[in-house]
C-alpha positions in Angstrom: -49.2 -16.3 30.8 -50.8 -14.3 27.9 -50.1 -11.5 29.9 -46.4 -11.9 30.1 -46.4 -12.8 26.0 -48.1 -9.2 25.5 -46.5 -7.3 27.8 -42.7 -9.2 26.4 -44.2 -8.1 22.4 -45.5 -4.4 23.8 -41.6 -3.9 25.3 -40.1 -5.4 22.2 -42.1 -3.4 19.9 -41.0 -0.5 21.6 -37.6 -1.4 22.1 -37.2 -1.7 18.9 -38.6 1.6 17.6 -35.1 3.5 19.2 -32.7 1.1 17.3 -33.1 3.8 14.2 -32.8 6.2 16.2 -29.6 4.8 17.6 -27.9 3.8 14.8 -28.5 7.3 12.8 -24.9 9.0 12.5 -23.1 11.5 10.7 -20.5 11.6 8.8 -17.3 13.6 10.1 -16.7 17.3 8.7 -13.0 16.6 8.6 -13.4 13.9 6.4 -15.5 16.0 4.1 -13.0 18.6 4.0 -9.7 17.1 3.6 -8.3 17.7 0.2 -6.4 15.0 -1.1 -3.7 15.4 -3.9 -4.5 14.2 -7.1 -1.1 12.0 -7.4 -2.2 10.3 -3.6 -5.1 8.7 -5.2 -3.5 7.7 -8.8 -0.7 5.9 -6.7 -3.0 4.8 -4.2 -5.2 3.0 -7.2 -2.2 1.9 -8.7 -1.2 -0.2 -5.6 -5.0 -1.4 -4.9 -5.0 -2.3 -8.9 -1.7 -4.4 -8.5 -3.0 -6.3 -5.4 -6.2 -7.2 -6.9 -4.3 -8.2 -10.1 -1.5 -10.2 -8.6 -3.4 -11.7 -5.6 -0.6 -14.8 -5.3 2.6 -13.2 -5.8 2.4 -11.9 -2.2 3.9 -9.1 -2.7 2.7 -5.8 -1.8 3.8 -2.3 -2.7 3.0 0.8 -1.8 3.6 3.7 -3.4 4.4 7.3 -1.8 5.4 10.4 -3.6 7.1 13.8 -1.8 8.1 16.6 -3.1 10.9 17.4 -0.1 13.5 15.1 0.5 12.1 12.3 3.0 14.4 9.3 4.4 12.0 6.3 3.5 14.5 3.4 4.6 16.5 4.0 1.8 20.3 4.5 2.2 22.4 7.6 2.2 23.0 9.0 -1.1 19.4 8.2 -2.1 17.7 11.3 -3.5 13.7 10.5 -3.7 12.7 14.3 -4.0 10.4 14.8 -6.7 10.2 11.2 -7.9 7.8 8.0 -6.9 9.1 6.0 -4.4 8.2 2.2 -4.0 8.2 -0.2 -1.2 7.7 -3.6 -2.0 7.1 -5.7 0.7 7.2 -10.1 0.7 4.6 -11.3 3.2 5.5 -15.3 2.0 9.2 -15.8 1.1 9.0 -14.5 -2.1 12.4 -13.0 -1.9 14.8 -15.3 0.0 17.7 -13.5 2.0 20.4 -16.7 0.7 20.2 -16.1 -3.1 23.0 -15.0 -5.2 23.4 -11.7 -5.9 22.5 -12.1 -9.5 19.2 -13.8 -8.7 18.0 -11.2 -6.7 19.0 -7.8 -9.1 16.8 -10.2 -11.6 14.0 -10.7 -9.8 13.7 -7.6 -8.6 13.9 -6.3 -12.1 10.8 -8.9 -13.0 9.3 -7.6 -10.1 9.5 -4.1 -10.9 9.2 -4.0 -14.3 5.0 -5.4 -13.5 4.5 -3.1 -10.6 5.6 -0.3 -13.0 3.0 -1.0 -15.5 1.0 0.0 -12.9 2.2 3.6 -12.8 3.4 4.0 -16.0 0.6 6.5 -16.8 2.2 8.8 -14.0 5.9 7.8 -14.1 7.0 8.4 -17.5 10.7 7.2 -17.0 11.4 4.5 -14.5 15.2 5.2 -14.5 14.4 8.8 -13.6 11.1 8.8 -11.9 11.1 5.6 -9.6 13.0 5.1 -6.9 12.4 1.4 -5.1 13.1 -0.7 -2.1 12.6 -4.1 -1.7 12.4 -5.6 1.5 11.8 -9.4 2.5 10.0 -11.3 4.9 11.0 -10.6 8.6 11.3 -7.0 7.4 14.6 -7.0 6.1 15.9 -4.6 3.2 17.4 -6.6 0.7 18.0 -4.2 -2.1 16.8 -1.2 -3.8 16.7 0.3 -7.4 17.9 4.3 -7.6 18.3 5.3 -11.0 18.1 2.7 -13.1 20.5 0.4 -11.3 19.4 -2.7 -8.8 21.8 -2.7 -6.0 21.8 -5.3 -3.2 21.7 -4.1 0.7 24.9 -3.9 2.3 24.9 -7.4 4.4 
């Protein structure tokens, strides 16, 4: 019996003298390498900062910026070349799909108006630098803001 106890604490002793060895990694060159833009990681920040401020308004928006045109979900028409383009997203019903037309524009304004403080550092104008899109829960758009006017998705 004492011989099974020494021989079990010899083979765990040893056992555990590869687990370092085993769990010693290396991080990927890629990931060293990769250059990031500076603008990625202010608007990046910016959306981390306005979850971890607002962490029961359930909303959640994420900022992108390109300088070429991209489509983004937004409608035709939309230019977002060059400017900050924001997609604020309700996980809990913030936004309800039944409200009034005037409801909505105001709320997204309230809504906008606090994740632009966020930005405001980077985005000078929000007329001319923002461009936004508001979708609700079930991932459905329900408006969007294009220089400096709310308009409601077309039903």
């Amino acid at each position: 019996m004492r011989g099974k106890v020494l021989l079990a604490a010899f083979l765990l002793g040893v056992g555990l003298c590869f687990v370092p060895v085993l769990g010693h990694g290396e991080v990927m060159k890629w990931m060293i390498e990769e250059k990031a833009r500076y603008i990625d990681t202010l608007l990046l920040e910016a959306s981390v900062r306005h979850i971890m401020g607002n962490p029961t308004n359930f909303l959640y928006a994420m900022f992108n910026y390109s300088p070429v045109q991209v489509h983004g979900g937004f409608p035709k028409g939309v230019d977002v070349t060059g400017k900050i383009w924001v997609r604020i997203t309700d996980s809990r019903g913030v936004f309800f799909y039944n409200k009034s037309g005037i409801v909505l524009r105001d709320q997204f304004k309230r809504v906008l108006e606090d994740i632009y403080t966020y930005i405001d550092h980077v985005a000078t104008d929000m007329d001319a630098d923002i461009v936004a899109i508001f979708i609700s829960k079930g991932d459905i758009a329900l408006g969007y803001f294009y220089q400096g006017e709310y308009q409601l998705w077309e039903r």
